[in-house]
N, CA, C and O of each residue as an XYZ file, in Angstrom:
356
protein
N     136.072     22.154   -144.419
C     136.092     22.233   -142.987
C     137.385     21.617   -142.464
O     137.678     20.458   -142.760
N     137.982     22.198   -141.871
C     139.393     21.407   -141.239
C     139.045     20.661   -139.868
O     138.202     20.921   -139.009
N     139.999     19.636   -139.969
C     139.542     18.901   -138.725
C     140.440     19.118   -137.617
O     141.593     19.526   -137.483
N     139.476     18.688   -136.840
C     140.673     18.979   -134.935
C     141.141     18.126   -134.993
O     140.632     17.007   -134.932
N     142.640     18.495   -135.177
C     143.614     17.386   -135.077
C     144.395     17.236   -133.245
O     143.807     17.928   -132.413
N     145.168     16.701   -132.905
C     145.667     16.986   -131.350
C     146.865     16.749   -132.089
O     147.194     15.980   -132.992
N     147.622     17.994   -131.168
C     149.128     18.362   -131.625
C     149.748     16.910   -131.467
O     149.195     16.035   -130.800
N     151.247     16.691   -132.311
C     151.427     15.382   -131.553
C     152.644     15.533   -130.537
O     153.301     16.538   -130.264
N     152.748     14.198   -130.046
C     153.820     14.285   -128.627
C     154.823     14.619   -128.687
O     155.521     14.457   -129.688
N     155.308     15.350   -127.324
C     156.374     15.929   -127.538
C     157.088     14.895   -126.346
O     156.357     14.675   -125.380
N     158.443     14.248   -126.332
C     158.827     13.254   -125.097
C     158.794     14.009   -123.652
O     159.004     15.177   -123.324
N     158.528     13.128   -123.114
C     158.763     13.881   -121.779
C     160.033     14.521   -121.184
O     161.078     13.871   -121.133
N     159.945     15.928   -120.685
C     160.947     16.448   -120.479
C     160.917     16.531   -118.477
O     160.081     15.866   -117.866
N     161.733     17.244   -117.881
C     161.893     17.758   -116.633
C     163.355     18.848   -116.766
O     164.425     18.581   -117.312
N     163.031     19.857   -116.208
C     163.820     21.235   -116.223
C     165.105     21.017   -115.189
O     164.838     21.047   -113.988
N     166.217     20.842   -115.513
C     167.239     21.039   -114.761
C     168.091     22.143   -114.727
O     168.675     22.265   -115.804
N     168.457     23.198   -113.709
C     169.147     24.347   -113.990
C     168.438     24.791   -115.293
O     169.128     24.620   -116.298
N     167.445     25.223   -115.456
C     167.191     26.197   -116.401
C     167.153     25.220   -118.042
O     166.914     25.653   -119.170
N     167.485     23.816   -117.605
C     167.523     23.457   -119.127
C     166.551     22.371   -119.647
O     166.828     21.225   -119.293
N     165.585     22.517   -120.336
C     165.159     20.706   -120.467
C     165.795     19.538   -120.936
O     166.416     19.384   -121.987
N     165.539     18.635   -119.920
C     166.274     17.618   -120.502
C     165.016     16.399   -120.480
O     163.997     16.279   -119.800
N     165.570     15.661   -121.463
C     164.565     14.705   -121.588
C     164.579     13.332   -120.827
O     165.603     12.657   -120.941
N     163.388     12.776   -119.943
C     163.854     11.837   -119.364
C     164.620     10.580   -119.610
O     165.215      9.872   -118.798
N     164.471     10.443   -120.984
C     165.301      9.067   -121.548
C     166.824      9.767   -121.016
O     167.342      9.115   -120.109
N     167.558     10.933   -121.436
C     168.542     11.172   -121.324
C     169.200     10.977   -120.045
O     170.330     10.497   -119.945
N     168.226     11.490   -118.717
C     168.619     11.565   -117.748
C     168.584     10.007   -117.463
O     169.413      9.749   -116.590
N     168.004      9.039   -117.840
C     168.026      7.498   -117.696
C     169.297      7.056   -117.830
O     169.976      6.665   -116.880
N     169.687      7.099   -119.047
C     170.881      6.912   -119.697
C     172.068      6.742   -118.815
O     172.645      5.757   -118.355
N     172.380      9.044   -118.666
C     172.957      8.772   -117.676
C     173.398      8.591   -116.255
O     174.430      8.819   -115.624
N     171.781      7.908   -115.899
C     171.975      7.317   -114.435
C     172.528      6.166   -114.539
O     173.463      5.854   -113.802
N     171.828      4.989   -115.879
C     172.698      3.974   -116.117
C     174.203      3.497   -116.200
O     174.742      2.455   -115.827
N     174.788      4.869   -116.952
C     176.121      5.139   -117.234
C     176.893      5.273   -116.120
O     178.056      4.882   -116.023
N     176.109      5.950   -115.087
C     177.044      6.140   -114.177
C     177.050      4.899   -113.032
O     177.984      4.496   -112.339
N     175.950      4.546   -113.088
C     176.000      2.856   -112.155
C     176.972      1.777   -112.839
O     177.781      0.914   -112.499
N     176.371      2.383   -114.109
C     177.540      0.926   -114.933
C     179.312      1.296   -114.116
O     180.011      0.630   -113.352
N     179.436      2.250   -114.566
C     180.983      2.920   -114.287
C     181.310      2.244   -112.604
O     182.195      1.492   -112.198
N     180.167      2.903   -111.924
C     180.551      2.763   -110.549
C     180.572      0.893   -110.310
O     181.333      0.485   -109.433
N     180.002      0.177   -110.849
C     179.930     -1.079   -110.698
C     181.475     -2.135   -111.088
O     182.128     -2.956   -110.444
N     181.565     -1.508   -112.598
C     182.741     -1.649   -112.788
C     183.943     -1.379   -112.347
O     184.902     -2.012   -112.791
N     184.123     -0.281   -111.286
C     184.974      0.304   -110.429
C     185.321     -0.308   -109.316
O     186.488     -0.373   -108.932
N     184.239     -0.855   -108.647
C     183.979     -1.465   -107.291
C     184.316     -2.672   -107.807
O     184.924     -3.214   -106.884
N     184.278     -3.660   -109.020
C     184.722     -4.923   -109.094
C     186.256     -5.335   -109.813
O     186.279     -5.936   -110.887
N     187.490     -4.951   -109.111
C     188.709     -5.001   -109.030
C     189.146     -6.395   -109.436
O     189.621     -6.593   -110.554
N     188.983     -7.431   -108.483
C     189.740     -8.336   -108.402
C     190.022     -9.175   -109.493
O     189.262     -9.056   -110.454
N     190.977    -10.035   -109.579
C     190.965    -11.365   -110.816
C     190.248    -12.419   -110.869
O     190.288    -13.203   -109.920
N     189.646    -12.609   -111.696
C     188.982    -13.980   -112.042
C     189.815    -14.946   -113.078
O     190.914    -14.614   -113.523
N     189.138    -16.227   -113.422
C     189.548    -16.912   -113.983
C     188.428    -17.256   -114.899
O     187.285    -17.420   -114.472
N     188.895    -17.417   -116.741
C     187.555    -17.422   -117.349
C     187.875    -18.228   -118.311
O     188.790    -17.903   -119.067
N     186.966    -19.845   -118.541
C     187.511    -20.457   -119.046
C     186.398    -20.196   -120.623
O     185.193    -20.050   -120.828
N     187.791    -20.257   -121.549
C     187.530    -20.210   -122.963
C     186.939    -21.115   -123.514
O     186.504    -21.894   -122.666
N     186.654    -21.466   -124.713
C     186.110    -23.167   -125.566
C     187.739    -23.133   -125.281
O     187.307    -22.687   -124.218
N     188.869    -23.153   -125.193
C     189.716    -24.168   -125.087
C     190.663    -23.812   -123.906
O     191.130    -24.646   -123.130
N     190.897    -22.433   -123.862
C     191.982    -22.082   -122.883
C     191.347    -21.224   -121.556
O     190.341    -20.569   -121.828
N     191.701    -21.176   -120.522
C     191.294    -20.531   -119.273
C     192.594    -19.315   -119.254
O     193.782    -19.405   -119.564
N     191.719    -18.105   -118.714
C     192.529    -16.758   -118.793
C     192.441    -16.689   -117.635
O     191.703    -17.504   -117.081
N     193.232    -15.590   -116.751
C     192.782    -14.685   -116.228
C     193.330    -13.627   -115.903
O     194.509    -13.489   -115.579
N     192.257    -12.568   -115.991
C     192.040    -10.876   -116.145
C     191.555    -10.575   -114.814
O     191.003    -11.397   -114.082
N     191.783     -9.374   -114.533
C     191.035     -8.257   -113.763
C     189.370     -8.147   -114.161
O     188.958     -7.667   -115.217
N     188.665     -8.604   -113.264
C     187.251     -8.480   -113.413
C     186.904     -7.147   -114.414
O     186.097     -7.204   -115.342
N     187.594     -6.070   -114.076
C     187.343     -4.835   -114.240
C     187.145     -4.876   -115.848
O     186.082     -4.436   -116.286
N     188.092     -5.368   -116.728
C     188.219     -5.606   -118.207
C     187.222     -6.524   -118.450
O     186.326     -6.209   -119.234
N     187.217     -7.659   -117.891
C     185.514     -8.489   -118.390
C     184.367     -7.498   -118.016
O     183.558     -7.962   -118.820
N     183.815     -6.690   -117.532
C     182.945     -6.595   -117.156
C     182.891     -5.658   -118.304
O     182.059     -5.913   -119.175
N     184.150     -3.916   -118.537
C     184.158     -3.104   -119.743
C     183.989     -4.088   -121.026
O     183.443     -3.764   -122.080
N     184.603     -5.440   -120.710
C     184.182     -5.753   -122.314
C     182.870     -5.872   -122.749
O     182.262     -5.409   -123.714
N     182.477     -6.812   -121.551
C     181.266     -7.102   -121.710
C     179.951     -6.076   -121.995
O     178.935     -6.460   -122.574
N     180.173     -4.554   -121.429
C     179.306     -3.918   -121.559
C     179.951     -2.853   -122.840
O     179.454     -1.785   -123.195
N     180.798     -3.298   -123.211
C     180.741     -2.511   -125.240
C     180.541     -3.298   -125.877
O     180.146     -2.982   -126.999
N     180.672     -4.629   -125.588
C     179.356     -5.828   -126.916
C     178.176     -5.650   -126.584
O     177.422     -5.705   -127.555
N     177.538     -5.404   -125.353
C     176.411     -5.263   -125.586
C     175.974     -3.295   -125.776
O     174.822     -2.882   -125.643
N     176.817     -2.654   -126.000
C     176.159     -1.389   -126.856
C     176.474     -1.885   -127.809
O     175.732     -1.412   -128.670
N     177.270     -2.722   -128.348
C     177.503     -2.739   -129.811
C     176.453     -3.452   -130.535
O     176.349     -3.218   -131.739
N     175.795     -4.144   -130.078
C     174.330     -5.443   -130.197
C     173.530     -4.386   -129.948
O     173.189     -3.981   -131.059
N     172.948     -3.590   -128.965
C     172.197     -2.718   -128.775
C     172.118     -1.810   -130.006
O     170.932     -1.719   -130.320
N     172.976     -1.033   -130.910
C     173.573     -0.467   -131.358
C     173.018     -1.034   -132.812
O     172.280     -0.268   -133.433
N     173.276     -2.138   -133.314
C     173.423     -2.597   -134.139
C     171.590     -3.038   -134.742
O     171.060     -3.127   -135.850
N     171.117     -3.216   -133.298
C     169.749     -3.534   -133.296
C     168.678     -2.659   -133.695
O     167.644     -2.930   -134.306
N     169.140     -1.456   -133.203
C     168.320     -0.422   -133.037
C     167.948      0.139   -134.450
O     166.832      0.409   -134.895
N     169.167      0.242   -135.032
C     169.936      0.728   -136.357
C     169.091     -0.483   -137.494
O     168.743     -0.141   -138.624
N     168.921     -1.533   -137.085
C     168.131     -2.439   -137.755
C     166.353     -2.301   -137.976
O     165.656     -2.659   -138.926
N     165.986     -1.630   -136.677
C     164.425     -1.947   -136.487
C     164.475     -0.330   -136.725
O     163.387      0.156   -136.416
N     165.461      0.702   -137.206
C     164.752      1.963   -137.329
C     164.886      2.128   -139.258
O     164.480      3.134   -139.839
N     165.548      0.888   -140.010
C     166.058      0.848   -141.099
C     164.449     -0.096   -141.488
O     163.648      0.282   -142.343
N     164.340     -0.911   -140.928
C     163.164     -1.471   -140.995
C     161.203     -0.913   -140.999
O     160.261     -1.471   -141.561
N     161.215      0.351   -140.141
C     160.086      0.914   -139.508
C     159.547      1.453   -141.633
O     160.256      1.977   -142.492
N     158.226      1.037   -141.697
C     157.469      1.857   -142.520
C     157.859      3.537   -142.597
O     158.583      3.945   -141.688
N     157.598      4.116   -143.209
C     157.596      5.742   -143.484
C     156.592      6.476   -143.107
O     155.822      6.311   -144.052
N     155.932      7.352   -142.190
C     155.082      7.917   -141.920
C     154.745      8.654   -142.729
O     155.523      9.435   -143.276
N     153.317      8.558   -143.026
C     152.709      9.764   -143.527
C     152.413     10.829   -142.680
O     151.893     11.850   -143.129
């Protein structure tokens, strides 16, 4: 006798112009584009003191740095806990 199984999930999508896209994607790049616009809007120089020496940069470069260490940590993490996950049967 075979059993009723329920199909399994498919992620959630929403249809744009004719295409599906998946909502994580469209997350992404709403994020991407706030990040950008945030970073855009914050021009001016700061002053940033080191363990020994004080710099200062254009906000604009701390802020890009700051947000490619954290994809790179993000990145690095993910890549860890999907190297980690059991094997499905």
């Amino acid at each position: 006798m075979a059993q009723n199984t329920p199909p399994p999930h498919a992620p959630p999508t929403i249809t744009v112009k004719g295409r599906n896209m998946r909502l994580r994607t469209i997350g992404i790049a709403v994020l991407a584009v706030l990040a950008v616009w945030f970073i855009a809007a914050n021009t001016g120089s700061v002053s940033i003191k080191l363990w020994v020496a004080t710099v200062t940069m254009p906000l604009w470069v701390v802020l890009t740095v700051t947000l490619l260490v954290g994809l790179l940590i993000g990145f690095f993490v993910a890549r860890r806990r999907a190297a980690a996950k059991p094997a499905k049967r």
